[in-house]
C-alpha positions in Angstrom: -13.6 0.1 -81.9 -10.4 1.9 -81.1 -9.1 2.9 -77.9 -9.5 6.8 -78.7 -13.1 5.9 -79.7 -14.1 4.0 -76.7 -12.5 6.9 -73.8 -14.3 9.2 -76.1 -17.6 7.5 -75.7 -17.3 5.9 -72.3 -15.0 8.2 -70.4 -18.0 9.1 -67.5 -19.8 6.9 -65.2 -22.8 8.2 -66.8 -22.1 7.4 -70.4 -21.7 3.5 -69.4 -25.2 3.9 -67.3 -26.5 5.0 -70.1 -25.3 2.6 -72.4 -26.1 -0.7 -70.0 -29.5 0.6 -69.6 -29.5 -0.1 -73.2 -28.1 -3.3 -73.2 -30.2 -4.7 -70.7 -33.1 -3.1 -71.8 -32.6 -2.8 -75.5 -36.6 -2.9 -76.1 -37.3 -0.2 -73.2 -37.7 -0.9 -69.8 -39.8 -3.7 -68.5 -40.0 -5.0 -65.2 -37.8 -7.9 -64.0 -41.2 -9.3 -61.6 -44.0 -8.2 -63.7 -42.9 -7.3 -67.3 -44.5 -4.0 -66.7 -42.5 -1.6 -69.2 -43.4 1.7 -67.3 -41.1 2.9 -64.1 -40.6 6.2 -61.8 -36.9 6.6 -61.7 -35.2 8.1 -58.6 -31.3 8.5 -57.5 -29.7 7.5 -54.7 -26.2 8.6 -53.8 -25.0 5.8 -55.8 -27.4 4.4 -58.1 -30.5 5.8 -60.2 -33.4 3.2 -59.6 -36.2 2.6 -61.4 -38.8 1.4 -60.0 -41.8 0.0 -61.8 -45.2 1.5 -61.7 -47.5 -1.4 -61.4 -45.7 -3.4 -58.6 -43.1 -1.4 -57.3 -40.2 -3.6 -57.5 -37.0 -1.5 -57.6 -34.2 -1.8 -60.0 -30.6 -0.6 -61.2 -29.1 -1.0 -64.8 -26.7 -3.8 -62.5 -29.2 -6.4 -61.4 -29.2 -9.8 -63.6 -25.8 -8.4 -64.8 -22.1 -9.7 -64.0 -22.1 -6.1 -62.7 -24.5 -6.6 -60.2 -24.2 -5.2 -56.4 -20.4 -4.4 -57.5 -18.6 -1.5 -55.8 -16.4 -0.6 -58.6 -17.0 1.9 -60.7 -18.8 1.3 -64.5 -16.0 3.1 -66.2 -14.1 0.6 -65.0 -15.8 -2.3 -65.9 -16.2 -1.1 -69.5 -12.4 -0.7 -69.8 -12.0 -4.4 -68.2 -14.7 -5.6 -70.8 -12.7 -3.7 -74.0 -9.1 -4.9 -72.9 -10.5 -8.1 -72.6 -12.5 -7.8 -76.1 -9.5 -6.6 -78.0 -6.5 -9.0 -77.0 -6.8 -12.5 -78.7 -3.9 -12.9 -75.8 -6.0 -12.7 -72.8 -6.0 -10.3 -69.9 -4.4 -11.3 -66.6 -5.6 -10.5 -63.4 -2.0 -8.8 -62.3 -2.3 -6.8 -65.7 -6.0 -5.7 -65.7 -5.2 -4.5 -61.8 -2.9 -1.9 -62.8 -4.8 -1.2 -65.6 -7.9 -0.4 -64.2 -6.0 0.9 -60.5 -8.0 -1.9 -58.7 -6.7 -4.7 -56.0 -5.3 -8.5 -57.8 -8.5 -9.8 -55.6 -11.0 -7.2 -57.3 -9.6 -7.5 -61.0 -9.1 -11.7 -60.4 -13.1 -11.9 -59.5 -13.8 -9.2 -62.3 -12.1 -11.5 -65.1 -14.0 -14.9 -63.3 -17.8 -13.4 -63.6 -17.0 -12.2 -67.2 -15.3 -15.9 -68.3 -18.9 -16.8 -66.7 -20.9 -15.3 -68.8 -18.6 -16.8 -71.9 -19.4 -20.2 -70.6 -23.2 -19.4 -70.2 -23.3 -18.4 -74.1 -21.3 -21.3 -75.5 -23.0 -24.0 -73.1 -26.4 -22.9 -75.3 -24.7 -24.6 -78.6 -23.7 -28.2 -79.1 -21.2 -29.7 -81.8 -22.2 -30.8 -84.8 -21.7 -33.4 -88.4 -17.8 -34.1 -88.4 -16.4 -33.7 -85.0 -13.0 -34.1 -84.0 -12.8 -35.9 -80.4 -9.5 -36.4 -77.9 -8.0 -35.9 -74.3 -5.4 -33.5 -73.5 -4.0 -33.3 -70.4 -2.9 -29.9 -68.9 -0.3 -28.6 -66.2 3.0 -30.2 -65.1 3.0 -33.7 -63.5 4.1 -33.6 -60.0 7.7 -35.5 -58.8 7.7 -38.9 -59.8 4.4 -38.5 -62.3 3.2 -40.3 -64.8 3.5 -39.4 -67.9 0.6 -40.0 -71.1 -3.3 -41.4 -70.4 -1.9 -42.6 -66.9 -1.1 -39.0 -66.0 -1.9 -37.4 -62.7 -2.1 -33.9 -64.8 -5.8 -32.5 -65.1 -7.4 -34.1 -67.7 -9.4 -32.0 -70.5 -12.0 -34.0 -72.6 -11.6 -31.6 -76.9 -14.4 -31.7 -79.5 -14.0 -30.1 -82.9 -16.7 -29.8 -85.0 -15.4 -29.5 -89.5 -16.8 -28.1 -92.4 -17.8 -29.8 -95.4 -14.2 -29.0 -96.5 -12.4 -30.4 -93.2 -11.8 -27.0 -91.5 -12.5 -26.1 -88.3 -16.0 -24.7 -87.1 -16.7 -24.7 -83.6 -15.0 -26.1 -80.0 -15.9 -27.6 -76.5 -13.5 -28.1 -73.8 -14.3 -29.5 -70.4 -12.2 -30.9 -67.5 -13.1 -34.2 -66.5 -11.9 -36.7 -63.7 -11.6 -39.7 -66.1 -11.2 -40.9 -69.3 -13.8 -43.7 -69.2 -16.0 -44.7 -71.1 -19.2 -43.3 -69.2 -17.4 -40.0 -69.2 -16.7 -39.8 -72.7 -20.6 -40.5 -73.3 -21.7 -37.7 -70.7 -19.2 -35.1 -72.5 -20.9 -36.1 -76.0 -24.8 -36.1 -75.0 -24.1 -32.8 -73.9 -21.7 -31.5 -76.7 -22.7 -33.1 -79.5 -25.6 -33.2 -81.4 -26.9 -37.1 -81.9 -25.9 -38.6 -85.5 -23.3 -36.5 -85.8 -20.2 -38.3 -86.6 -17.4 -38.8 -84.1 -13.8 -39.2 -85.4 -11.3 -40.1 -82.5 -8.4 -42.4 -82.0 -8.6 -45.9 -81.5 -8.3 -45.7 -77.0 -10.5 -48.7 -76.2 -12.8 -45.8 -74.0 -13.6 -44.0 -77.3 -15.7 -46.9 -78.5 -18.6 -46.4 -76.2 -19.5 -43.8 -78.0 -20.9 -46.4 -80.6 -24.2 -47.4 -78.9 -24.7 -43.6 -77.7 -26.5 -42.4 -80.7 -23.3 -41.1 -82.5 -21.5 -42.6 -85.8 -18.1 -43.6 -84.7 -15.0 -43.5 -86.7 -11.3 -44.0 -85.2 -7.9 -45.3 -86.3 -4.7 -45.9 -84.6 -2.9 -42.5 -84.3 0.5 -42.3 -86.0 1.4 -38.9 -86.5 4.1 -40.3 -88.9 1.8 -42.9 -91.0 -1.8 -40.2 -90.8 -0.7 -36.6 -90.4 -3.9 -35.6 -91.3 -5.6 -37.7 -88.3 -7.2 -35.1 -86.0 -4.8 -32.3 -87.7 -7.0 -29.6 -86.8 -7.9 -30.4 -83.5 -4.2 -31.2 -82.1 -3.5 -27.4 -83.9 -6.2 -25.9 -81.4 -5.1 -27.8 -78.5 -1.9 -26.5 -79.1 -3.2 -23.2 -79.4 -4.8 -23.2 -76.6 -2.3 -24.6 -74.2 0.1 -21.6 -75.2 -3.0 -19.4 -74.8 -3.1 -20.4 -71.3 0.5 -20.8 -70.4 1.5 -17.5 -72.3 -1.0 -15.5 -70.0 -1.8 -17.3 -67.2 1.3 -18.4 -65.2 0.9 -20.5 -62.1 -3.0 -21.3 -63.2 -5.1 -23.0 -60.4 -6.3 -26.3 -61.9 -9.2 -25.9 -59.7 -10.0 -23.0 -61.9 -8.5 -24.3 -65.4 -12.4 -24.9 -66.8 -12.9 -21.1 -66.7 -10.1 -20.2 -68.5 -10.8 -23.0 -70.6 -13.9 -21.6 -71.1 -12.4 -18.3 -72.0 -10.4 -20.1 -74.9 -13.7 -21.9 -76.9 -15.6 -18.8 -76.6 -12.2 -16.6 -78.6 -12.1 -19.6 -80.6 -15.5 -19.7 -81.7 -16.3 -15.7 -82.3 -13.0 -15.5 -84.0 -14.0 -13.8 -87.2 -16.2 -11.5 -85.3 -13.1 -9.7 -84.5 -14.6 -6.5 -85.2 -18.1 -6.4 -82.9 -16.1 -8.5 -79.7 -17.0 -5.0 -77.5 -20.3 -5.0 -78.4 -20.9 -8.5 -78.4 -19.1 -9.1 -75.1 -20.9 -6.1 -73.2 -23.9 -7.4 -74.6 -23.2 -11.0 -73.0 -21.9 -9.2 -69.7 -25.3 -7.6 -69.3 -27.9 -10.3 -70.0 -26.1 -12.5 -67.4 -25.9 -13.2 -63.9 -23.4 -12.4 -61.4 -21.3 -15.1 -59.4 -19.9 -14.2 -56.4 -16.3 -14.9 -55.1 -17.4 -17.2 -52.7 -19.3 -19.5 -55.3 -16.1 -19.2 -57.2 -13.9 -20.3 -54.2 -16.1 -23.1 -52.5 
């Protein structure tokens, strides 16, 4: 969708009402308690309500949504969720504030419950047959830090599932405290679908992953002797740590897994290009809010 196309559909509160009523409702109404589909509707000051007709629970097109209880206004929101749709660069919060005329604080927490929602989709969908597995390590070590595996940089656990032909399919990417054996096991049950084959480098961690229900192949890396050795996943790491850097200068690593998260979900909807709006507003309406002080514990 282009830009002129989107002010020209959703230029009004009302138009992106209308259209999340839609979204979250895309069979017709039906009650959130009951599953009731009929409802009286009634408007506040703010809101229209609906409230359903068998057990009189109240609603708005917001609640279950990232959107809901907000205080900014829709328009805004669908702006936030087309920038964010339509650059393969990533918004930043400093950018998407003077985009949308909000406060850093407002457009940071906007940006955290939509990367939400990303990680709720891709969390649904595990790796599978040829996956590529390694640790990265992201951030600058800190005066006097160690440099490699030892590192005191945050360490990032990266699985790549292949085609039949060797190219890249789908990717995971979590933060992790360790690069044990136990954790490398954890990341996999939960990543990776069982007798799927495993291809990592030959760190004596990675070899747990034998008696876990996966095949296991590794080698020594040498990017000189096996350039092809994990090729594709070391080209999306590297992707992804100027993805980061590029956009998000001075990143929190308390914070790192969401943008992270941000990343896999480009990465894996990349030739959906064209449907990112709709697919992302979709996303933004069937999932739950998080609030700022869930994201700052």
């Amino acid at each position: 969708m282009s830009l002129i196309s989107f002010q020209n559909q959703f230029s009004t509160q009302e138009a992106c009402h209308d259209h999340l009523f839609s979204l979250k409702w895309s069979n017709g109404y039906n009650c959130e308690k009951c599953g009731h589909d009929a409802y009286f509707e009634t408007k506040t000051r703010k809101h229209k309500l609906y409230e359903c007709k068998k057990c009189r629970y109240q609603s708005t097109v917001t609640v279950g949504t990232v959107m809901e209880k907000t205080r900014t206004d829709l328009t805004k929101w669908f702006l936030a969720i087309y920038l964010i749709a339509h650059d393969k660069r990533g918004v930043s919060a400093t950018r998407l504030s003077e985009e949308l005329e909000v406060t850093y604080k407002t457009a940071w927490l906007m940006l955290h419950k939509i990367r939400q929602a990303m990680r709720k989709r891709d969390a649904e969908y595990t790796l599978a047959g040829i996956v590529e597995l390694d640790d990265a390590f992201f951030g600058a070590p800190s005066e006097g830090g160690k440099r490699g595996r030892g590192t005191d940089k945050t360490k990032v656990l990266v699985g790549l599932s292949l085609n039949k032909k060797g190219h890249p399919l789908y990717l995971k990417m979590e933060v992790v405290p360790n690069i044990k054996g136990e954790t490398l096991i954890d990341f996999a049950k939960k990543s990776i679908q069982p007798g799927s084959t495993i291809n990592s480098d030959a760190y004596r961690s990675y070899r747990a992953l034998e008696g876990a229900g996966f095949n296991h192949e590794y080698q020594v890396y040498n990017v000189k002797e096996s350039p092809d050795h994990l090729h594709w996943l070391h080209t999306v790491l590297s992707n992804a740590k100027a993805f980061i850097g590029g956009t998000y200068h001075g990143l929190d690593s308390k914070h790192l897994q969401a943008y992270l998260d941000e990343f896999c979900y480009r990465f894996n909807r990349r030739k959906f290009k064209g449907e990112w709006f709709s697919r992302l507003g979709t996303l933004c309406a069937s999932t739950k809010t998080i609030t700022y002080s869930e994201l700052t514990a």
